[in-house]
N, C-alpha and C positions, 0 to 999 in steps of 0.2 A: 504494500500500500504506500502510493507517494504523501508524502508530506510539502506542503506549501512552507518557506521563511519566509515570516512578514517583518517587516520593516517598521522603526519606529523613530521618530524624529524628534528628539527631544533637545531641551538647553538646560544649561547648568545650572540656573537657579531652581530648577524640577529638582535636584538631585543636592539642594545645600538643605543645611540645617539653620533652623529658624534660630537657636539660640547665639551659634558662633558665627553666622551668614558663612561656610564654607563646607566646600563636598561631605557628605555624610560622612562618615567613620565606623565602623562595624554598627549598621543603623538597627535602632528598635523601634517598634511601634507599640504605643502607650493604647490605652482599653479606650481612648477618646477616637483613635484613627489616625491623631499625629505620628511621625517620624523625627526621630531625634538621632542625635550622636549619643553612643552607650555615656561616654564618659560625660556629655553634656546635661543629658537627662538627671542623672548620678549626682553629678556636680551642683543640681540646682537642689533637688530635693534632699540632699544631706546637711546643706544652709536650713534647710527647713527641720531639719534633726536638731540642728543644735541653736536654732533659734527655742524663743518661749509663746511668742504672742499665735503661732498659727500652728505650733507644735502637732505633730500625728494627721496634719491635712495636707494631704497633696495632690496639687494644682497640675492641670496642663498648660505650659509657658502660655502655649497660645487662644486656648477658647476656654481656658479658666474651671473647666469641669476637675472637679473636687473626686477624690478616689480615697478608701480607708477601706481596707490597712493599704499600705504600701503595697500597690503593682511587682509583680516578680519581672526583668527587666527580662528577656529571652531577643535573642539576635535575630534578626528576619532578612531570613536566609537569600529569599527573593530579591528583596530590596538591594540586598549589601551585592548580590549578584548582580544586576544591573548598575549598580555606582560603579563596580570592579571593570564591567564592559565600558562606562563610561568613559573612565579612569585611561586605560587602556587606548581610548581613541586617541587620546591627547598626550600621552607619555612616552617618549622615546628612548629611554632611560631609565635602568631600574637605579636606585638610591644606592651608595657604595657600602661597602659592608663593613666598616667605621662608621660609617652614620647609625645603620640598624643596630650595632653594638651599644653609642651611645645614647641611643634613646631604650633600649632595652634597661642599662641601667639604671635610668631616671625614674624618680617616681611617677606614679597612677598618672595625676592628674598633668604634669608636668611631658610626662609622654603622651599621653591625649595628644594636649596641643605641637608639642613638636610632630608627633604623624601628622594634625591636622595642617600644619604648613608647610609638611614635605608634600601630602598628597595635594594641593593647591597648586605650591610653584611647581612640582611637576608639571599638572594638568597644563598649570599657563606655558611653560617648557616647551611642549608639542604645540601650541600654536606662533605663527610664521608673527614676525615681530610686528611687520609690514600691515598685518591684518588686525590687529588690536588696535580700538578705538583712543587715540592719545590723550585723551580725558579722562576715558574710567578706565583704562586697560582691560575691558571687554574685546569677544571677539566680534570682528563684524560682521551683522549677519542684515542687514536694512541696505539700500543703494537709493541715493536721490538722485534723478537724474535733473533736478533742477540746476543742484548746485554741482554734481559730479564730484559725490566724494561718498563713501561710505557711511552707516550708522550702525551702532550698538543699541542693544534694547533697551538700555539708560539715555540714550543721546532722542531715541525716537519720540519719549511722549513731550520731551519740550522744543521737536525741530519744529519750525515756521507752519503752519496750516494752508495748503493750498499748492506747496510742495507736492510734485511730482514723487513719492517715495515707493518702491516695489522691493521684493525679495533682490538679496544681490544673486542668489543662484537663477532664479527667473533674469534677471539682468544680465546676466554673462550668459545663456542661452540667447536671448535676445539677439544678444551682439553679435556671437559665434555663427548663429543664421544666419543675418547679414551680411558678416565679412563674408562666411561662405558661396552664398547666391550670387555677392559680388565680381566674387572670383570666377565663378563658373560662367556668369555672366560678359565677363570680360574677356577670358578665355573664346568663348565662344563668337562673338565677334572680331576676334581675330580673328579664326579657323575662318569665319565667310569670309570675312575680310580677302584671308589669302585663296581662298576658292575662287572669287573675283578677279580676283589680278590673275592667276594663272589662266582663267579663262578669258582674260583682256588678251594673253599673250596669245593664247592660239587663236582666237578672233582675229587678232592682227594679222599671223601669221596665214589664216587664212583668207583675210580680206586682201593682203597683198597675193597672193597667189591666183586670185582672182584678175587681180588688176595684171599680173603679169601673163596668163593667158589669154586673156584679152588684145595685149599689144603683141602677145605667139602669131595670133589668130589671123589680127591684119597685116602684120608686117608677114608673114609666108606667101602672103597676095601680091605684095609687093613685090617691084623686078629690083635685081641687086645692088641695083645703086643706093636704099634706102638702107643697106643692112648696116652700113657705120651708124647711122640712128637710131636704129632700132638696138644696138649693144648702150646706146647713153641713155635711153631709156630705162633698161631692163636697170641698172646698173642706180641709176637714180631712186628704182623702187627699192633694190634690195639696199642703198642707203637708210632711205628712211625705216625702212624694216629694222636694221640694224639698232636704230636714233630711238624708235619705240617702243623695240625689247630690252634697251640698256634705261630705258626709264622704269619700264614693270620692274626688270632685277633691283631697282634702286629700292622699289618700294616692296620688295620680298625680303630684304636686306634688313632695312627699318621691321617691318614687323617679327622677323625673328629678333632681332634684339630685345622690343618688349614683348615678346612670346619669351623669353632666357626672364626679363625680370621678373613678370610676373609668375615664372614658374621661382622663383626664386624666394618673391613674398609668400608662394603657396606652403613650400618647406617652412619658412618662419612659420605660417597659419599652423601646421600640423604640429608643430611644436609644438605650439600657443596653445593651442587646443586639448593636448597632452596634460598639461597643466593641474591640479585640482584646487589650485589657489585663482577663486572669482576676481579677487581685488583687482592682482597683477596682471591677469589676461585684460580686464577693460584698462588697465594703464597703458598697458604693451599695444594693446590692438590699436589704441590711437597711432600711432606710426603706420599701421599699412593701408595702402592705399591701393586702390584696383580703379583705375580710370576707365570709362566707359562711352569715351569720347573715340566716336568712329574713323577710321580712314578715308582721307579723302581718295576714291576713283578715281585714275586717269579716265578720258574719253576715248573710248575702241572705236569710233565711231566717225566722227569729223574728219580724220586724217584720211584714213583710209580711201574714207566716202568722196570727199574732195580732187583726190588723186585719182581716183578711178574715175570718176565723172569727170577732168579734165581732160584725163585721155582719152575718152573716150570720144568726146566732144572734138577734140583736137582729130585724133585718129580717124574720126570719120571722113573730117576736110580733106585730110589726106588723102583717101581713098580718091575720090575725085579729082584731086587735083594733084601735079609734078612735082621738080625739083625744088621750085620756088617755094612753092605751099608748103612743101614738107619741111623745110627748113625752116621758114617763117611757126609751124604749127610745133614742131618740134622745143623749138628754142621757148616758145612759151610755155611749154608744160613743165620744161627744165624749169623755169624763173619758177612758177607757182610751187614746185617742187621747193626749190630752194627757200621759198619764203614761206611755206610752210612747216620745215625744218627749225626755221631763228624762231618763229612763234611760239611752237611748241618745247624748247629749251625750257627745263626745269630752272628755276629760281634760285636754287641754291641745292646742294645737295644732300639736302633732309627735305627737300618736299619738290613734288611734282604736282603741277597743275596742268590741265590743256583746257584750253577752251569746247564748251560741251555746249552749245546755245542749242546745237542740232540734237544731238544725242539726248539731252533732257525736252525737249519740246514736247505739247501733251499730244497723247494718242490721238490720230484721226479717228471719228464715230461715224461721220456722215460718208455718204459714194460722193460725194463731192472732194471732201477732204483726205479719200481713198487716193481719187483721181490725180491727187497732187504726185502721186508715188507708181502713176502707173507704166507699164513695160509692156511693147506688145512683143510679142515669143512668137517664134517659129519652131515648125518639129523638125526634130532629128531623124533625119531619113537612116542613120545608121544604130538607133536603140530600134527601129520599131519590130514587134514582133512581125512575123512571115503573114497574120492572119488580119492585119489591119494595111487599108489602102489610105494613104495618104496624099492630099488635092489641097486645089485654092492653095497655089505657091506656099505649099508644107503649112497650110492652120488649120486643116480639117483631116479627120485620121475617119474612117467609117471601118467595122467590125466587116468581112469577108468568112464566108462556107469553106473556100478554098486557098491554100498559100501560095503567097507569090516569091518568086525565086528571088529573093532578096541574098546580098552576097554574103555568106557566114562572117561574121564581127563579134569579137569576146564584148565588146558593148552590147549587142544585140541581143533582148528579149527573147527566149527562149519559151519558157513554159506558160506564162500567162501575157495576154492581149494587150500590153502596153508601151508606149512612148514616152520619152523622155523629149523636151523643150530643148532647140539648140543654146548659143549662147555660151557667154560667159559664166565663171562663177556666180554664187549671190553674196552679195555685201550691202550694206545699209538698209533703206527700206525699199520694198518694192512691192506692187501691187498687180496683179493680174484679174483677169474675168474670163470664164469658158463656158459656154451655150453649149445643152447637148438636147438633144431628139433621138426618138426613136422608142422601140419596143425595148424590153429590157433593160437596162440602167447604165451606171455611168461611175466610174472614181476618179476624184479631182483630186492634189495634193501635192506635196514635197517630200525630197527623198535625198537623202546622203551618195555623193556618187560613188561612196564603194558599198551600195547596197546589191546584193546578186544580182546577175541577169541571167542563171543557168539554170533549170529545173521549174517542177511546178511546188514548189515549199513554198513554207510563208517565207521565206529569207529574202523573196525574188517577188513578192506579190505587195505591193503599195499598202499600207497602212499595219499589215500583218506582222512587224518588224518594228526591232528598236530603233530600224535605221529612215525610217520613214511614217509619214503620216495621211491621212487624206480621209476626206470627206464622202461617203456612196450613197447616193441615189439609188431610184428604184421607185419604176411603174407599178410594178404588181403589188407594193406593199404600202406603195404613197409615203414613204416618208424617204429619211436621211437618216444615216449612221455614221459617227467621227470615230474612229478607229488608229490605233499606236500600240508597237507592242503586243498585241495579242489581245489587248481589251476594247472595250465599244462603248458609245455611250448615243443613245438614241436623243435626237436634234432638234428634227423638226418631222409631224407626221403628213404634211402637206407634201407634193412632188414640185422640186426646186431646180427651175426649167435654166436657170443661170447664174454660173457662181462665181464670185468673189474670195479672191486669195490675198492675204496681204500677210507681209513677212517681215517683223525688224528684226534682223539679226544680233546685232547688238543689244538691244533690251531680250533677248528671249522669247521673244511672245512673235504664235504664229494663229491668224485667226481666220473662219472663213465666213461669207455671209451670204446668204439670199440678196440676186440683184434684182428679183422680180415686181418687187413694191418699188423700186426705188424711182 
């Protein structure tokens, strides 16, 4: 059969004697229910022996109840056992064995009181100096936090009224919470903190990679007189590439350092925490500090976005037109390049700023404010599967009973009926819209371009995959289904004859819309 230990919380004036106010001493308890000290009880009523006026009455010190003949005094066993465990809590130290000798020889009453002030300044012994009220050399066991300083049970009934006052052990849990939450709290905005930067960096890296397929794409069109420009180009990108992964490093750098402090105040915390002295933990915990003040972001976004819409804008002219224009279009995407370079220079090297007007701007809600971001797209005659005929100079793809001898390409759609959009990379924001008809349905979306193109698995099917997303239609059942991963989440149950794709790569957010009301 288990037994429960119950816990009892007691202080030391529970455990003094009313006549000498200190810890019991082999305690009895008189026929009234008082406790006394053996010797004290003793000591009082043999005053009463050899007094005359109140001779053969004896008194309890405290509630005055009269006993005849004289109480037989007997030790209570209980009692004197829990003073011993009291005793005990606070004593670190037994008394040297010279002391026990000379108080053995002393008489009765005379050793009474010498135990009674070894077993005292013992008691007080075991308590931490630091934690005794310097007034009554009590321990403290009250906390104000009006005035931030400890109380004793003597100090409490005449502190200020309207004082803030609580347990000091409720107080140093208090606290201990707090530092702790703060820390984890602090900790954990870091960790996003650096999740963001690193995925600043490969944003970059893949927004420039975008911009440099782009200028692959048109300078291979071009005859070879353009190819000494097309290397100052290439060459200008991966500078900047260079300029805005050596800023992320700057700001991965900084946050590991206070990622090292604060793991540094965290060891003080567990110390601190270790502790069983309340006082010293609320003294000590004022020193640590866990700041909660975030990182500032670079922009993934403007630079990128800029440089790739200049070349692109430039690179088109190009196309069009010779020697002259390419020279004239060229030299300007250089300058913009290069002045986008001084702009974006860090301030010093503890902080990185860029200008983000673009990158923070608020979301477009409206087809209007879509429109601002829209891209018209071409298919790629080299994804499409063998079963889909593609017309109207590559915008329209229609479903085919029969394949067409399309030329085998590791691009190329194998197991399920789908195209991919020619074009450059995606970088910044972009917006498309795609109308479909017909019997049976339709999937709209975006895809990572090393998402399969081999087999009929989801690894190779649009939305089915971690690597892609899209939105299905569907005649037969009147609605739409959003799909990623392997999961679904049903949209809208109407059939939605034209849709809306808009992409900020930068912010994360890919969303699609009904353009049939609009």
């Amino acid at each position: 059969m288990a037994t429960a230990a119950a816990t009892i919380s007691v202080e030391e004036d529970q455990f003094s004697c009313p006549v000498c106010l200190e810890v019991l001493l082999d305690p009895v308890t008189i026929p009234c229910g008082h406790s006394y000290c053996l010797g004290c009880v003793e000591d009082y009523w043999n005053r009463v022996d050899r007094g005359k006026q109140h001779k053969g009455r004896y008194a309890c010190p405290q509630c005055r109840q009269e006993f005849s003949p004289r109480p037989l005094l007997n030790r209570n066993t209980v009692l004197a056992e829990l003073v011993e465990k009291f005793v005990r809590g606070g004593v670190r130290e037994e008394p040297g064995v010279a002391a026990a000798a000379a108080a053995a020889a002393a008489p009765p009453g005379e050793r009474h009181r010498r135990r009674r002030r070894g077993v005292a300044e013992g008691a007080k012994a075991g308590v931490v100096k630091e934690n005794l009220c310097p007034q009554h050399e009590k321990p403290v066991k009250k906390y104000c936090r009006t005035d931030r300083q400890g109380l004793c049970l003597r100090c409490f009934p005449s502190h200020p009224t309207g004082h803030d006052v609580v347990e000091l052990v409720d107080e140093r849990v208090a606290e201990q919470k707090k530092l702790q939450e703060a820390s984890l709290k602090n900790m954990q905005n870091i960790k996003d903190a650096e999740k963001e930067i690193r995925y600043a960096a490969k944003y970059i890296k893949h927004a420039t990679e975008a911009a440099e397929e782009e200028s692959e794409r048109v300078f291979a069109k071009l005859l070879r007189a353009v190819d000494k420009h097309r290397c100052d180009v290439k060459e200008a990108i991966r500078g900047r590439e260079q300029v805005a992964l050596a800023q992320t490093q700057q700001l991965l750098e900084k946050l590991e350092r206070e990622a090292a402090e604060v793991r540094r105040s965290e060891v003080d915390l567990e110390k601190l925490c270790r502790s069983n002295d309340h006082l010293h933990f609320l003294q000590k915990s004022r020193s640590l500090h866990f700041p909660s003040k975030r990182v500032q972001m670079p922009n993934t976004d403007l630079l990128p976005y800029l440089i790739y819409k200049s070349m692109r804008g430039g690179l088109s002219e190009l196309r069009e037109a010779l020697d002259e224009s390419l020279q004239r279009e060229i030299n300007r995407i250089s300058d913009k390049v290069i002045a986008l370079k001084e702009t974006s220079a860090p301030n010093d090297k503890n902080k990185v700023t860029l200008d983000a007007h673009i990158l923070h701007n608020a979301q477009p809600k409206t087809r209007e404010e879509f429109l601002h971001y829209y891209q018209e797209l071409t298919l790629d005659p080299d994804t499409a599967n063998p079963y889909l005929s593609l017309s109207d100079g590559l915008r329209s793809a229609t479903t085919r009973s029969e394949a067409k001898p399309y030329p085998e390409r590791p691009e190329r759609f194998g197991g399920w009926a789908q195209v991919l959009c020619g074009g450059a990379g995606l970088a910044g924001r972009r917006y498309w819209e795609a109308a479909w008809a017909g019997r049976g349905g339709v999937s709209v979306g975006v895809c990572y371009r090393g998402m399969s193109r081999t087999g009929a698995g989801d690894d190779s099917k649009l939305g089915h995959n971690a690597k892609s997303w899209s939105l299905d239609c569907r005649h037969d059942d009147g609605g739409c289904v959003f799909r990623h991963a392997g999961r679904s989440v049903r949209v809208a149950d109407g059939c939605v004859g034209r849709v809306g794709v808009y992409l900020d790569l930068g912010a994360g957010i890919l969303s699609v819309h009904s353009c049939c009301h609009e």
